[in-house]
C-alpha positions in Angstrom: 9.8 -11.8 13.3 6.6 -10.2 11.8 3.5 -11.9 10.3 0.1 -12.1 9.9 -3.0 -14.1 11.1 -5.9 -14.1 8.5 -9.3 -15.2 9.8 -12.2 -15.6 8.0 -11.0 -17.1 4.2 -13.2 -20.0 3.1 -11.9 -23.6 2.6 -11.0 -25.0 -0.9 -8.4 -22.4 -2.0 -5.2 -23.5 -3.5 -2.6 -21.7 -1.7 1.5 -22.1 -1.0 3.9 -19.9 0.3 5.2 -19.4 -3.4 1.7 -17.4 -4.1 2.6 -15.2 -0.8 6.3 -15.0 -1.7 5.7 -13.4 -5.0 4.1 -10.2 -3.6 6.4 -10.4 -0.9 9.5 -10.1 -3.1 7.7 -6.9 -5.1 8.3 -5.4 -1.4 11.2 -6.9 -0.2 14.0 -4.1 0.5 17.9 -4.3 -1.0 16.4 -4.9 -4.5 17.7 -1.7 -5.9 19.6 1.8 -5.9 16.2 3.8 -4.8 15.5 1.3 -1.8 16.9 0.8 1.0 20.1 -1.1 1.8 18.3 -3.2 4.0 19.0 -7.1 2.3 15.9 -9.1 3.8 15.3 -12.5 2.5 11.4 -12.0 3.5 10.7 -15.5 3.1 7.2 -16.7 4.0 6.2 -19.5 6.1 2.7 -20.8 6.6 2.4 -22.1 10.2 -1.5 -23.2 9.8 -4.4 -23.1 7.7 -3.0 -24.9 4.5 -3.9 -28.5 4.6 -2.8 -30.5 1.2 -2.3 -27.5 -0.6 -5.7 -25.6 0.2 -7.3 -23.2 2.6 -9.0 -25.0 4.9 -11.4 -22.5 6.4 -9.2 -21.8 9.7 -6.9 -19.0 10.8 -4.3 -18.8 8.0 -0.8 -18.2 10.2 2.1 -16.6 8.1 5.3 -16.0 9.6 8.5 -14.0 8.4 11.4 -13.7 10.2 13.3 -10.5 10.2 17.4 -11.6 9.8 19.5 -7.9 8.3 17.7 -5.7 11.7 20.5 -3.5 13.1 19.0 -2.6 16.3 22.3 -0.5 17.1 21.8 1.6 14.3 19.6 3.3 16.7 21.1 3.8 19.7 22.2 6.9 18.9 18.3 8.6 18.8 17.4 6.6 22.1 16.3 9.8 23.8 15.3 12.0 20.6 12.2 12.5 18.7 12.6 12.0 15.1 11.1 14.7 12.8 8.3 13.2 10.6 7.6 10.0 12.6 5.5 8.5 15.3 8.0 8.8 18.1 6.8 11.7 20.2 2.8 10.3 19.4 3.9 7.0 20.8 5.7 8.5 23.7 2.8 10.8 24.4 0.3 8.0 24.1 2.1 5.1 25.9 4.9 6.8 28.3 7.4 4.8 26.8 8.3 3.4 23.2 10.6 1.0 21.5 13.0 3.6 19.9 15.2 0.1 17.5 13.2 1.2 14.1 9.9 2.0 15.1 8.1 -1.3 15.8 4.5 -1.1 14.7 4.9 2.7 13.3 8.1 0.9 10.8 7.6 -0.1 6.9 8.5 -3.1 8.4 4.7 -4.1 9.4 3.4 -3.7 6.0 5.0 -7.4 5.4 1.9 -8.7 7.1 -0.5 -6.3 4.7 0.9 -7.7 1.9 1.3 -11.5 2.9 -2.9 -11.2 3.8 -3.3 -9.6 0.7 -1.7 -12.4 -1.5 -4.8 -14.9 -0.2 -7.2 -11.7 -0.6 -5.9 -12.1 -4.2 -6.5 -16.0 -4.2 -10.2 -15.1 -3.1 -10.0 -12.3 -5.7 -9.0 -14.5 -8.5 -11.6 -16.9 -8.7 -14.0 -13.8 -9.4 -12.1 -12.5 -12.1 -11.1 -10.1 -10.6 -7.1 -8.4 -10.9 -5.5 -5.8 -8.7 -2.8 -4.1 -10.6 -0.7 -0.8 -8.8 1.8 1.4 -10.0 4.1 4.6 -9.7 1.9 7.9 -10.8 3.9 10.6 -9.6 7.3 11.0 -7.6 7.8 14.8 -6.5 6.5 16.8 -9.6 7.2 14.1 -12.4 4.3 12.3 -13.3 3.2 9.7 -15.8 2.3 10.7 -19.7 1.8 6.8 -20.9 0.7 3.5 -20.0 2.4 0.4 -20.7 1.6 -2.2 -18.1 3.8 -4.2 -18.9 7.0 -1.7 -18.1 5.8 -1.4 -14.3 8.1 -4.7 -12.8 11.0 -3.9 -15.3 12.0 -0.4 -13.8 13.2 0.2 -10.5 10.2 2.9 -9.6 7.4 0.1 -11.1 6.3 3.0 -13.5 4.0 1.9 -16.4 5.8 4.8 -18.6 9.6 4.2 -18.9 10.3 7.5 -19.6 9.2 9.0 -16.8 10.8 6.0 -14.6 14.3 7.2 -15.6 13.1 11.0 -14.6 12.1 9.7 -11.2 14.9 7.6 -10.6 17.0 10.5 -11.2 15.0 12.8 -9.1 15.1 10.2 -5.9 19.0 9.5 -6.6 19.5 13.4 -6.5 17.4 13.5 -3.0 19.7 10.7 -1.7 22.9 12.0 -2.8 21.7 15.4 -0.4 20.6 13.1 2.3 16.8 13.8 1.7 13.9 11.9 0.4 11.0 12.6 -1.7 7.3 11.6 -1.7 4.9 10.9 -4.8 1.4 8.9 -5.9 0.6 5.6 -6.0 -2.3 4.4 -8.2 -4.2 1.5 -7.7 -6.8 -0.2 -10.3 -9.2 -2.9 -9.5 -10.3 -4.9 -12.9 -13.2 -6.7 -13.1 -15.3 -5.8 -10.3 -19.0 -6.7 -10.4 -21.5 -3.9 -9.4 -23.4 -4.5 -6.0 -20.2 -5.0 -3.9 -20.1 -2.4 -1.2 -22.9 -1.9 1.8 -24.9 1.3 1.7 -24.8 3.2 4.5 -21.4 3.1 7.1 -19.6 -0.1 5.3 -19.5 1.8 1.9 -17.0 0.5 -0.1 -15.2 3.7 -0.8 -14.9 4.6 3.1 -13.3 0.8 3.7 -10.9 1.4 0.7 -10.0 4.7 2.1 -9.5 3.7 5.3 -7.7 0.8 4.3 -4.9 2.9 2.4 -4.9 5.3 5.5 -3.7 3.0 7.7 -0.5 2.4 5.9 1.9 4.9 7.4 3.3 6.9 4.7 -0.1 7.4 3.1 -1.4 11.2 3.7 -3.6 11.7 1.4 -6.5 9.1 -0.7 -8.5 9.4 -3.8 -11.4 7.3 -5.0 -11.9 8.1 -8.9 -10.9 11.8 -9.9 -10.9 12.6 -6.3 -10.4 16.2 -6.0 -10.4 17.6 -9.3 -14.2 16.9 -9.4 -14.4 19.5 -7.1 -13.3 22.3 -9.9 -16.6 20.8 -12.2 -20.3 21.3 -12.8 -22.4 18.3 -12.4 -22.8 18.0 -16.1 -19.1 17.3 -16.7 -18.5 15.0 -14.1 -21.7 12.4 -13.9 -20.6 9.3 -15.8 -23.4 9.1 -18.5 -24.8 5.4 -18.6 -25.8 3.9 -21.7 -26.7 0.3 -22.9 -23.9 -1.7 -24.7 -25.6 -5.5 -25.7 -28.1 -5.5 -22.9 -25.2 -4.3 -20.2 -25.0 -1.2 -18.3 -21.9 0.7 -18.7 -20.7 4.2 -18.4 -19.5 6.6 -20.5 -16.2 8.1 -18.5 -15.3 6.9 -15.2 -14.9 9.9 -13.1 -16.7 8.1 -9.6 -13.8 5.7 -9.6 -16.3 2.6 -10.1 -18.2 3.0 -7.0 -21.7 5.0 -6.8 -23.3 5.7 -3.6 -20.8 3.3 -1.8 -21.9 0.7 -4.1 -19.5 -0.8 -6.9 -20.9 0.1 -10.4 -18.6 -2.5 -12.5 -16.7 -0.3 -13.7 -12.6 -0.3 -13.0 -11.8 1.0 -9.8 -9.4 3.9 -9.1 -7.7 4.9 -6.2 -5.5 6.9 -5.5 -2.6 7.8 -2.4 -0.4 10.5 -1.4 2.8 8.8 -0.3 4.8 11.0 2.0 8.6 11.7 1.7 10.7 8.8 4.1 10.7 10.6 7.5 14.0 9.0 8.3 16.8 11.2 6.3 20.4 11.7 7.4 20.1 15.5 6.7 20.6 17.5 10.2 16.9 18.6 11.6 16.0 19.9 14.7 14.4 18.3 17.3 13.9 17.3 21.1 15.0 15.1 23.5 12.9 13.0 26.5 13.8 16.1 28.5 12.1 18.8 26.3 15.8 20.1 25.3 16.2 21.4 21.9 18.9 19.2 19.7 20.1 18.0 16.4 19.1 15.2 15.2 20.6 12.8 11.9 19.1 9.8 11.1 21.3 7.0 10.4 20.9 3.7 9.3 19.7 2.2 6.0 16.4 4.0 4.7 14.3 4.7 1.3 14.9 7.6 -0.7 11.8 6.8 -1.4 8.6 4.6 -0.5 6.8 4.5 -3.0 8.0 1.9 -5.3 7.9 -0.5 -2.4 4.3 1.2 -1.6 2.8 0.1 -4.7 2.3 -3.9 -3.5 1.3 -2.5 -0.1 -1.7 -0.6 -1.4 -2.7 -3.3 -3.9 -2.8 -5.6 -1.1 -5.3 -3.7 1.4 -7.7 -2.9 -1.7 -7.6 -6.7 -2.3 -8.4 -7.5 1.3 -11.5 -4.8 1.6 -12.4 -5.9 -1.8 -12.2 -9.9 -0.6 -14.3 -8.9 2.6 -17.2 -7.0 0.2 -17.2 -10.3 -2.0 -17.7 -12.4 0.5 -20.1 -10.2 2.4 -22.3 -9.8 -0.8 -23.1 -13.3 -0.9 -25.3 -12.6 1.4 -27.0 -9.5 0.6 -30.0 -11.3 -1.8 -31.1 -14.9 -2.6 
């Protein structure tokens, strides 16, 4: 089984594991051609913490029990080091590893990420403020609309459905070969008042950064228009401020909603780099325990593709860092 134990979430929040099974059927794998064949029920079920239908201010307990693994599905890469994941690093840094999926370097982990982020959402909710994610890119197709409303009703939750088909194409063409391919993930935080964020080493762009670092496919993270602002002058990419009724606004949005580590109120944007799945059934060199060069094909049921899956994952550890900065700001003046 894997699971989660959230500390630290006030009392008085209605919560059932219907709230956490929603997100956790978003990531659930087996739910279409560009996912894994994996077929995981995921179902969630609170141990503690609920109390007649509400948070009651201790450790919130979720478990979910894993019932499809094929643990024999990896017996054949016992003693090899799998190109583009964390096998050798854990062998280096521990002297022995747990080669049946990957343990706590597998997709599999992000189940508690997203569970935790389902109360974060709760939290979230009573603030008016809404999380929403989505497919930007895959490989070199990216998105030229915006319907919100397409995102759950394509298999790559794209908010343009012509670009979806492209991309599903594209990752059914990299499975057909035996390959993956990576893409962007794009994450959009509504509603956010300004003050939440601390100024010096708890700025809220480092926590949301780190947070979507720490999920393993993630390489890469942009708050706002990230690197591009990097190509500017200062006088095309400050976001001019101007008075709209009495309220402070801004012009464009280029910082992403956050100044000086500080939310603004405007939306923010953030961005991820989603690498290819490392596990493809494509021959690659490799090593064994021994140092000896081999051959190495990963079998076993895999994504052609994270990032469909990706999108609740990252929506879920901007809503926990975003719940921990709301809660923390109640503090910050009387």
């Amino acid at each position: 089984a894997v699971g989660v134990v959230i500390d630290g979430c006030p009392a008085g929040i209605s919560l059932s594991e219907e709230d956490i099974q929603h997100d956790l059927d978003r990531r659930r794998p087996g739910v279409s051609s560009v996912s894994t064949s994996r077929n995981e029920a995921d179902k969630a079920e609170i141990l503690s913490g609920i109390f007649e239908g509400k948070t009651t201010g201790t450790p919130i307990s979720i478990l979910v029990k894993n019932n499809g693994q094929h643990s024999n599905d990896y017996s054949n890469i016992r003693e090899l080091f799998r190109p583009g994941h964390a096998d050798y690093t854990y062998q280096a840094k521990y002297g022995l590893r747990d080669y049946r999926g990957g343990g706590r370097s597998s997709g599999r982990e992000t189940i508690g990420r997203v569970a935790a982020g389902a109360v974060a959402k709760k939290i979230l909710e009573r603030a008016g403020i809404k999380i929403i994610g989505y497919t930007k890119q895959i490989g070199n197709i990216e998105i030229s609309s915006f319907d919100a409303d397409a995102i759950d009703s394509n298999d790559v939750r794209s908010p343009d459905p012509k670009a979806a088909k492209e991309m599903i194409t594209l990752i059914e063409a990299a499975k057909r070969d035996g390959d993956s391919i990576g893409g962007v993930v794009e994450v959009v935080a509504k509603g956010v008042p300004a003050g939440l964020g601390e100024p010096v080493f708890d700025k809220l762009d480092a926590d949301i950064a780190k947070a979507l670092m720490s999920i393993g496919a993630v390489k890469g993270v942009e708050i706002g228009d990230g690197f591009a602002s990097a190509t500017r002058r200062g006088s095309e990419n400050n976001d001019h401020i101007v008075s709209n009724k009495d309220k402070i606004s801004f012009s464009t949005n280029h910082a992403g909603g956050i100044l000086g580590g500080i939310s603004n109120g405007d939306d923010i944007v953030a961005r991820i780099a989603v690498k290819p799945t490392a596990s493809i059934s494509k021959p690659q060199p490799t090593v064994d325990l021994r140092g000896k060069q081999q051959e190495i094909r990963t079998e076993g049921r895999h994504d052609p593709s994270i990032c469909p899956r990706i999108v609740p994952v990252a929506e879920a550890m901007l809503a926990l860092v975003l719940a921990d900065h709301l809660l923390r700001n109640r503090s910050s003046k009387v």
